[in-house]
Short mmCIF file of the C-alpha atoms (twelve columns), coordinates in Angstrom:
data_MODEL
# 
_entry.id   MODEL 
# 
loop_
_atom_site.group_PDB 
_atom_site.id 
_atom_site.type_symbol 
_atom_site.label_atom_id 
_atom_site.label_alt_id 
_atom_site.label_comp_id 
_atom_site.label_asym_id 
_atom_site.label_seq_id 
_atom_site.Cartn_x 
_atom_site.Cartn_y 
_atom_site.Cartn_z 
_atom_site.pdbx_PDB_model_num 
ATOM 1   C CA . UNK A 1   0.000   0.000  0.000   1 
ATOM 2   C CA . UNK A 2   1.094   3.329  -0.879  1 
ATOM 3   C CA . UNK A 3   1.155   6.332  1.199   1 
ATOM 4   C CA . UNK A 4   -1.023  8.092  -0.425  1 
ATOM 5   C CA . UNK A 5   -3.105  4.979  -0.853  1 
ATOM 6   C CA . UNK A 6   -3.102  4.892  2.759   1 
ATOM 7   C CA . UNK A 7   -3.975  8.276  3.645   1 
ATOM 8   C CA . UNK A 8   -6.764  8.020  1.193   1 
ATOM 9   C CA . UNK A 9   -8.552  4.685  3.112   1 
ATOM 10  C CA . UNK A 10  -7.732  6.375  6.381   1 
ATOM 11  C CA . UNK A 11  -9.951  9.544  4.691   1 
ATOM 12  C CA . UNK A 12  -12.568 7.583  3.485   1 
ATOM 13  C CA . UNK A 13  -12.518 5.746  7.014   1 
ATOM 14  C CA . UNK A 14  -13.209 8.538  8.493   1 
ATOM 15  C CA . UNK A 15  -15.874 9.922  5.408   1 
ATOM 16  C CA . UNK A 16  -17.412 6.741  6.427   1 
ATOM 17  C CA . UNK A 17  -18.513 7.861  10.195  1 
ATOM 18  C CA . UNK A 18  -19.836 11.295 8.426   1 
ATOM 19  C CA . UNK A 19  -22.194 9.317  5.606   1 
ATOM 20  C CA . UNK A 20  -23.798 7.499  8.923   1 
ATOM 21  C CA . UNK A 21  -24.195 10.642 10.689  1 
ATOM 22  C CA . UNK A 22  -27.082 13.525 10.418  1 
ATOM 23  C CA . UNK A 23  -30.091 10.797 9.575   1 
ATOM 24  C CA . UNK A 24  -32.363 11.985 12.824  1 
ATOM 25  C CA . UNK A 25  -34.667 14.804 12.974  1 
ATOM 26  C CA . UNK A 26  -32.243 16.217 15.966  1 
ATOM 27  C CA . UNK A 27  -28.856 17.390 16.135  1 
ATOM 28  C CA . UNK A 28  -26.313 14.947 17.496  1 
ATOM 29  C CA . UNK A 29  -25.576 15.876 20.593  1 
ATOM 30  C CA . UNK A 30  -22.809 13.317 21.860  1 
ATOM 31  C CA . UNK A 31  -20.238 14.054 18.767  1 
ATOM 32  C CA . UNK A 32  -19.557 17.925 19.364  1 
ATOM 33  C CA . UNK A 33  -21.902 18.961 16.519  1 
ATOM 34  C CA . UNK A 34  -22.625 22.572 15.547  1 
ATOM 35  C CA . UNK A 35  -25.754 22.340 14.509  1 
ATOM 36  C CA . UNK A 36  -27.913 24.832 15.025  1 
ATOM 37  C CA . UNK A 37  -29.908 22.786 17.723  1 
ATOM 38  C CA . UNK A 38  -28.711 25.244 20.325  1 
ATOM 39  C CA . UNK A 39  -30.100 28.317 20.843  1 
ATOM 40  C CA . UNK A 40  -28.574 31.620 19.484  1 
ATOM 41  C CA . UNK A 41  -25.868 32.967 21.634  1 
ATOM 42  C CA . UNK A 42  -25.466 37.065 21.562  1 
ATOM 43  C CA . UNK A 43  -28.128 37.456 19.111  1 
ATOM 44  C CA . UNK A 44  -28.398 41.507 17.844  1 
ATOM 45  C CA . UNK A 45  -31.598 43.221 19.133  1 
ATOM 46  C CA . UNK A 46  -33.936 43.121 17.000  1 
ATOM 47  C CA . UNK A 47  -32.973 40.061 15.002  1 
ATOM 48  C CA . UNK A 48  -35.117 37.940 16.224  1 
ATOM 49  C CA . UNK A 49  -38.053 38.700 13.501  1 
ATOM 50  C CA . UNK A 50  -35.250 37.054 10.584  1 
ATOM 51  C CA . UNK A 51  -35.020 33.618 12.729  1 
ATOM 52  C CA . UNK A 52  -36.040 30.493 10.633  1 
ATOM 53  C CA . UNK A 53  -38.826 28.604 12.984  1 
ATOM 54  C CA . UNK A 54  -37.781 31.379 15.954  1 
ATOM 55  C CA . UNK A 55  -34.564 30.386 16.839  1 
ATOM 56  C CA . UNK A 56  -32.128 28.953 13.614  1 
ATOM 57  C CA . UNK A 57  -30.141 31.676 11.702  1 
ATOM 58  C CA . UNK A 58  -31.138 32.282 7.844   1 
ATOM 59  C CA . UNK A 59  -27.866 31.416 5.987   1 
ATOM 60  C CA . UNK A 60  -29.249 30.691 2.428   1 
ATOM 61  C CA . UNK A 61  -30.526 31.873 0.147   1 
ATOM 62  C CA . UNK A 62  -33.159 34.149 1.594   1 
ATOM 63  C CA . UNK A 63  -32.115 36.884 4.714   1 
ATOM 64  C CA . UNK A 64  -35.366 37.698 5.929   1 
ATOM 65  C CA . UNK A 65  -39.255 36.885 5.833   1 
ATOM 66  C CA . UNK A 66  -39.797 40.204 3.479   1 
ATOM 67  C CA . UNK A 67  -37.362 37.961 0.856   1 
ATOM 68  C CA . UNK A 68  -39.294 34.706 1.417   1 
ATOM 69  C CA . UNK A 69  -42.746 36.624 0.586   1 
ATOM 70  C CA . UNK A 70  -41.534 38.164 -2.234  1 
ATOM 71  C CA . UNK A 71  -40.102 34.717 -3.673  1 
ATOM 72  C CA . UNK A 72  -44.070 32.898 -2.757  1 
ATOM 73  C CA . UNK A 73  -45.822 35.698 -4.863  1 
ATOM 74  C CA . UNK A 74  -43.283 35.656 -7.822  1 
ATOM 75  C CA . UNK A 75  -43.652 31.301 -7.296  1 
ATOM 76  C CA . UNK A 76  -47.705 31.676 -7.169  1 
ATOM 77  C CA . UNK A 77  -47.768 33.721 -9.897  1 
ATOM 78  C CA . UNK A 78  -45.464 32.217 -12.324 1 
ATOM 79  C CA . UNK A 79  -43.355 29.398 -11.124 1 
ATOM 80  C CA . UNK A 80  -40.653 31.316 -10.306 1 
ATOM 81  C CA . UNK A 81  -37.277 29.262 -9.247  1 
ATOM 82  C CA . UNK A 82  -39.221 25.709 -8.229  1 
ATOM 83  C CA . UNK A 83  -36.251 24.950 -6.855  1 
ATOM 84  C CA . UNK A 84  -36.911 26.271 -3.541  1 
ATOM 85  C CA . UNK A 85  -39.048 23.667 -2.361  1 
ATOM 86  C CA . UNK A 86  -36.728 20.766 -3.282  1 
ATOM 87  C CA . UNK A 87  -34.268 20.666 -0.443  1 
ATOM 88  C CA . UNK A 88  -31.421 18.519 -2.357  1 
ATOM 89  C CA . UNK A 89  -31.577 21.259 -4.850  1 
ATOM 90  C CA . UNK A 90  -31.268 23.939 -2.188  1 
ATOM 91  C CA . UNK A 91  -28.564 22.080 -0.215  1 
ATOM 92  C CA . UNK A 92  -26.357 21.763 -3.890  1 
ATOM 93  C CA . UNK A 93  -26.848 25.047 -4.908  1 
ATOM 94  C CA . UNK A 94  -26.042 26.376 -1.449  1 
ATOM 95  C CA . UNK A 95  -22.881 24.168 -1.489  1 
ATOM 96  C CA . UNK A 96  -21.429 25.196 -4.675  1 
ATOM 97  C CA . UNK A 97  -23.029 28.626 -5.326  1 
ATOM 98  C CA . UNK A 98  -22.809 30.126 -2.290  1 
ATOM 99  C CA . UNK A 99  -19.937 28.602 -1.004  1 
ATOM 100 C CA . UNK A 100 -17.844 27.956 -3.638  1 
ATOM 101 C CA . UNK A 101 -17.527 24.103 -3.460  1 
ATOM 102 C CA . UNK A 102 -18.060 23.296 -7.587  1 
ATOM 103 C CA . UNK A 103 -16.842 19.650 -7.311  1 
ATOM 104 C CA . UNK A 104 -19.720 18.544 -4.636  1 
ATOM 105 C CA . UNK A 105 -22.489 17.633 -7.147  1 
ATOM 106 C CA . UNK A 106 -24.201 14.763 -5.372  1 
ATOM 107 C CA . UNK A 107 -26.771 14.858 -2.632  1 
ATOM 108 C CA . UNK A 108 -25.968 11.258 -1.663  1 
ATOM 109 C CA . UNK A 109 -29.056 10.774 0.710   1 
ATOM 110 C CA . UNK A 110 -31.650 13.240 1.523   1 
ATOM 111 C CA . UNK A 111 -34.112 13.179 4.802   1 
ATOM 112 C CA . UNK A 112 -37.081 14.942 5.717   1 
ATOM 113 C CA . UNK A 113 -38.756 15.322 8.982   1 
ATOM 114 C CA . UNK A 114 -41.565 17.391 9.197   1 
ATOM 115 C CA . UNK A 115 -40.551 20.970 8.500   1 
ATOM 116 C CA . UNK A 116 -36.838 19.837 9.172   1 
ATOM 117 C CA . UNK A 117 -34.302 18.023 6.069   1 
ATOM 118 C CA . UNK A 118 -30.764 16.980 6.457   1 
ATOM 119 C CA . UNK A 119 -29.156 16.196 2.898   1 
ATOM 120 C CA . UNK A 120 -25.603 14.454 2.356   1 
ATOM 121 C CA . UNK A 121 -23.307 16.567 -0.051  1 
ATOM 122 C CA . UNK A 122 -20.582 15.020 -1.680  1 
ATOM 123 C CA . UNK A 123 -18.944 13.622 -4.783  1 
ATOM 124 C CA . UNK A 124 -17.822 10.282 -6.986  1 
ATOM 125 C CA . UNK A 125 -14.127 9.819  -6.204  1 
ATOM 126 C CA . UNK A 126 -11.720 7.441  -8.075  1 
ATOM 127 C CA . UNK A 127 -11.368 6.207  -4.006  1 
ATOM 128 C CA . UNK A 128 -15.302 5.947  -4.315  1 
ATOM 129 C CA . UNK A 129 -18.196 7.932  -2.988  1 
ATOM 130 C CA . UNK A 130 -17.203 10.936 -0.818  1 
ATOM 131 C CA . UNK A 131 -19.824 12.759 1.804   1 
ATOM 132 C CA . UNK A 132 -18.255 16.078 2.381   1 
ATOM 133 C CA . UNK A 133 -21.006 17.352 4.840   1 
ATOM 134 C CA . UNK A 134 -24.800 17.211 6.193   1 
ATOM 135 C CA . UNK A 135 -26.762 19.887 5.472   1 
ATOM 136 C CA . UNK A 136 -29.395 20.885 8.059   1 
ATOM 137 C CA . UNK A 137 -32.501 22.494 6.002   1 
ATOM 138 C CA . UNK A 138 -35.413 24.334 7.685   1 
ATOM 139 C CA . UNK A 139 -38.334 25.592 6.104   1 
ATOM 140 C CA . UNK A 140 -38.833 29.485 6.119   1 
ATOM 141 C CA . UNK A 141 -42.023 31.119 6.543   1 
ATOM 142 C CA . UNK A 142 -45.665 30.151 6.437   1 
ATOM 143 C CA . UNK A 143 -47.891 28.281 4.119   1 
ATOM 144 C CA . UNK A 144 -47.386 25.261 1.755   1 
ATOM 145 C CA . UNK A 145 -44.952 26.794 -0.307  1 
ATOM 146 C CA . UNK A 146 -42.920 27.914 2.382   1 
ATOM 147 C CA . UNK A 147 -38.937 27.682 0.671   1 
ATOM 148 C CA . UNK A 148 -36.122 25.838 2.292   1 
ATOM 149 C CA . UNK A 149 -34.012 27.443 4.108   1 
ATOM 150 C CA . UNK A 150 -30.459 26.277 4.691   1 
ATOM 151 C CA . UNK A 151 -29.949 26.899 9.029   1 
ATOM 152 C CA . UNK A 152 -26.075 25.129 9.648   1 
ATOM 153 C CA . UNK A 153 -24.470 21.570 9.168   1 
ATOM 154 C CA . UNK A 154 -24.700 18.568 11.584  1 
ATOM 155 C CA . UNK A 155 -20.976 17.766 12.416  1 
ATOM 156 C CA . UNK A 156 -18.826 15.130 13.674  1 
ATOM 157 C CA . UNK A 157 -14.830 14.285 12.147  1 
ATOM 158 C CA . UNK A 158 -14.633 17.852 11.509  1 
ATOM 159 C CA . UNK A 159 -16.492 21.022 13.958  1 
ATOM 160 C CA . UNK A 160 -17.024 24.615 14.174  1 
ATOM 161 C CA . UNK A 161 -17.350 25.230 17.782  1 
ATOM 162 C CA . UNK A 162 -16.412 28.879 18.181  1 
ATOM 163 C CA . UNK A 163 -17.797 31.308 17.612  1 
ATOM 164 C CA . UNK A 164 -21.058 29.990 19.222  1 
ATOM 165 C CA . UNK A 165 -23.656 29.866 16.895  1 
ATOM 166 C CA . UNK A 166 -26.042 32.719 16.772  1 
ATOM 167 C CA . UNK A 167 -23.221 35.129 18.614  1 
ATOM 168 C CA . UNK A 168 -22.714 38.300 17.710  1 
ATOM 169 C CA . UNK A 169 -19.461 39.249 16.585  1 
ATOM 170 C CA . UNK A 170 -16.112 41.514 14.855  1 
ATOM 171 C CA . UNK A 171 -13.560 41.107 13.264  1 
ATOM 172 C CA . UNK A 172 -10.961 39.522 13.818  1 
ATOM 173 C CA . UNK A 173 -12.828 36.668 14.133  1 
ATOM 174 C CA . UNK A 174 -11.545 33.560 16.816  1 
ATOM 175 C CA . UNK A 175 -12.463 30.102 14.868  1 
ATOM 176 C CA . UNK A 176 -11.825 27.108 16.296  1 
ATOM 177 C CA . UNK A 177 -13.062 23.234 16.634  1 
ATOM 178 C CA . UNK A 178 -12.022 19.582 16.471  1 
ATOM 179 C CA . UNK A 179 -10.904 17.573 13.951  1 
ATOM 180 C CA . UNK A 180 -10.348 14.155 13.118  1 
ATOM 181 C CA . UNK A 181 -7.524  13.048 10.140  1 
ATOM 182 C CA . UNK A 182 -4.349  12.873 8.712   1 
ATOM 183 C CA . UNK A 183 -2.103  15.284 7.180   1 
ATOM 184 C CA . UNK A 184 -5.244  18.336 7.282   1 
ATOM 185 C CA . UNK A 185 -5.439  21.395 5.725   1 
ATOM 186 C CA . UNK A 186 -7.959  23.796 6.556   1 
ATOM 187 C CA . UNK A 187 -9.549  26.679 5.602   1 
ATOM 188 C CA . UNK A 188 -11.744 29.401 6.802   1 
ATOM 189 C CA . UNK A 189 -13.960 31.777 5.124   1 
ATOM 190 C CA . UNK A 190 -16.558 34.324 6.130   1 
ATOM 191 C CA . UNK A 191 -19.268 34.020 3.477   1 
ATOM 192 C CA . UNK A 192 -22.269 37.390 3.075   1 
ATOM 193 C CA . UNK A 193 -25.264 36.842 1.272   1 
ATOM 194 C CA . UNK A 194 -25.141 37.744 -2.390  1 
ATOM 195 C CA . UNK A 195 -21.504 37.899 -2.429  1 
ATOM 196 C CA . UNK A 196 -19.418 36.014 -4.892  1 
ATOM 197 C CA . UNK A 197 -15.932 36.586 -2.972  1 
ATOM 198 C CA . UNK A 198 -15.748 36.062 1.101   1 
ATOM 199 C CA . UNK A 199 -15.907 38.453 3.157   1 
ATOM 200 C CA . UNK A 200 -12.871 37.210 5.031   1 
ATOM 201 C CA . UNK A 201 -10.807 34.131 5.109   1 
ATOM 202 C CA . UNK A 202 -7.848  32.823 6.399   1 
ATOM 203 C CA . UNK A 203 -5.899  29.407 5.177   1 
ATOM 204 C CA . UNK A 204 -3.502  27.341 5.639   1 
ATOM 205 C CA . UNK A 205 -4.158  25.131 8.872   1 
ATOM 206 C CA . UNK A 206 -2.235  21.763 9.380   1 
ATOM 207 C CA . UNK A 207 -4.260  19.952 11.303  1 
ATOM 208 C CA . UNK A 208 -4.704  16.077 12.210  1 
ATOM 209 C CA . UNK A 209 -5.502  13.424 14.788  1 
ATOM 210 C CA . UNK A 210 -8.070  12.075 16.400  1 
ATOM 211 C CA . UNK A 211 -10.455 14.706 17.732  1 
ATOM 212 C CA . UNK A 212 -7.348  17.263 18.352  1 
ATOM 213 C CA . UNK A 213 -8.714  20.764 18.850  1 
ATOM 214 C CA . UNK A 214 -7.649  23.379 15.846  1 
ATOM 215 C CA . UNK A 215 -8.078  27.441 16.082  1 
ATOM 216 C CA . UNK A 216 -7.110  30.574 14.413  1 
ATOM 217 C CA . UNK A 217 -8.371  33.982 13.091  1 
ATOM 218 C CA . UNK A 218 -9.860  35.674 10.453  1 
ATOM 219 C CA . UNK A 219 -10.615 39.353 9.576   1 
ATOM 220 C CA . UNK A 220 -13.183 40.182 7.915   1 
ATOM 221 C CA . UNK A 221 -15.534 42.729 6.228   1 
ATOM 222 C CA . UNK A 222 -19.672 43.348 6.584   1 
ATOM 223 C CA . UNK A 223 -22.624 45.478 7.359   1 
ATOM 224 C CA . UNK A 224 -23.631 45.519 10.799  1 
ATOM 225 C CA . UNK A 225 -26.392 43.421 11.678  1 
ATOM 226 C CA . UNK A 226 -25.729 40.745 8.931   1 
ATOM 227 C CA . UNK A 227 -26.377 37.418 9.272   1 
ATOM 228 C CA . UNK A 228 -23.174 35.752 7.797   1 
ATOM 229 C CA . UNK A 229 -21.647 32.180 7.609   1 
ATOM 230 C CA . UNK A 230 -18.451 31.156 8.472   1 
ATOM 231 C CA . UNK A 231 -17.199 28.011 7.083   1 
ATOM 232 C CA . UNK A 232 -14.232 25.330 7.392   1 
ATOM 233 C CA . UNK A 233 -13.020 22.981 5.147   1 
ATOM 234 C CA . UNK A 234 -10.237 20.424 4.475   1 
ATOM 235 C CA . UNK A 235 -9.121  18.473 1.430   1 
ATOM 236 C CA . UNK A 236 -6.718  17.592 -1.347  1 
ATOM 237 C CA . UNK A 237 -5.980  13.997 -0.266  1 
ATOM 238 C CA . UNK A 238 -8.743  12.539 -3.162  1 
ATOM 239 C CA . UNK A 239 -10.765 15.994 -3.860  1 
ATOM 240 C CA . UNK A 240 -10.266 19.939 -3.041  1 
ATOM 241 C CA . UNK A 241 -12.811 19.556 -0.691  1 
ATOM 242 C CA . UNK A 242 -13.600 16.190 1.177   1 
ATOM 243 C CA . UNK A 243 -14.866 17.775 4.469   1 
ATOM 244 C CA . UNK A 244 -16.626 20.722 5.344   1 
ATOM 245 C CA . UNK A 245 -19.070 22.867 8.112   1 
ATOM 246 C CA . UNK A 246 -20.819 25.508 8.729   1 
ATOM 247 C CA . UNK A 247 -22.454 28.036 11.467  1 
ATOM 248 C CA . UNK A 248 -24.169 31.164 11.283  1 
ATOM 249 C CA . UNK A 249 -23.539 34.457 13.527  1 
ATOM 250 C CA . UNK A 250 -24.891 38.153 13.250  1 
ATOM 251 C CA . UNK A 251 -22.312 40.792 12.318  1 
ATOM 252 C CA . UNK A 252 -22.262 43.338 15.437  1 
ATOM 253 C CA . UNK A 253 -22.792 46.829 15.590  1 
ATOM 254 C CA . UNK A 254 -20.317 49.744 16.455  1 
# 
């Protein structure tokens, strides 16, 4: 066996505890996830009204309920962007639209609990199928049509502990978590709605272990008040992007 041969069935090892994970209508609370199951932290006054179900931050692709209404009457009226209502769809487009992730074009398993989905983003690899993260959806709004919204990822190999999701925060940003691997790399970004470049990000981390802690910084730029998402990732032992996740925190004031 080849190193790299080995570093890529020690990946896909660990890939293998991720694809099992995120198939409950709860967060997981014994493997350190940062999904947003818990509540927001240092959320900005007068915030709450943009909360998905009252208490999960709006990440993508709408900001606040005005956005969702707008999107129902253009869908009532004409079908606009169906798309919204499939939460695969959402959870793709959200991974390689908003965040930049091209090669994840699979939504390897997709589950739906009531007004909650979790769907399995990943890709084909020569070393087989890859599940880069679970997607937690929410529906946002009222009605039948009510859109998905995407609200965080449910985590376990690799987490996004701090900052706490829902805080409020500046810049620089502390970022920090667990992560399980060999030979890591990781990256962070600070992603705004509607913008094609981050916001901030900060890369490269080497990282590795099993469940060793990782942290840095990141400066970044955004309005005040902003809901934006920061988001880790590691790769480049069989793709650019084999693991990734997510939380959500409000951009402070002045």
């Amino acid at each position: 066996m080849t190193l790299k041969t080995g570093r890529a069935a020690a990946l896909l090892a660990v890939l293998a505890v991720l694809a099992a994970a995120g198939c409950g209508g709860a967060p997981h609370g014994g493997t350190a996830t940062v999904s947003p199951g818990r509540p927001p932290g240092t959320p900005v006054p007068g915030g709450g009204d943009r909360l998905v179900a009252g208490r999960y931050q709006p990440l993508w692709p709408f900001s606040t309920p005005d956005e969702v209404r707008a999107w129902q009457r253009a869908y009532r009226s004409g079908g606009h962007q169906p798309w919204h209502l499939d939460p695969a769809a959402t959870a793709l487009r959200f991974t390689r639209d908003h965040l930049g992730f091209r090669d994840l074009d699979r939504a390897v398993r997709t589950g739906v609990e009531g007004d909650h989905a979790r769907v399995h983003v990943g890709q084909d690899t020569e070393e087989g199928r890859l599940v880069a993260a679970v997607v937690h959806l929410v529906r946002y709004g009222s009605g039948g049509d009510a859109p998905w919204e995407v609200v965080g990822t449910d985590d376990t190999t690799l987490t996004l502990t701090v900052p706490r999701y829902g805080a409020a925060v500046r810049s620089p940003l502390k970022v920090g978590g667990r992560i399980t691997g060999v030979d890591e790399s990781i990256r962070v970004e600070v992603r705004r709605p509607g913008a094609a470049a981050p916001a901030g990000e900060r890369c490269c981390l080497p990282a590795g272990g099993e469940r060793e802690p990782w942290s840095t910084s990141v400066t970044f730029r955004a309005v005040p008040g902003t809901t934006v998402t920061v988001v880790v990732s590691t790769g480049g032992h069989v793709a650019d992007v084999e693991r990734f996740a997510v939380t959500g925190v409000t951009v402070a004031g002045p």
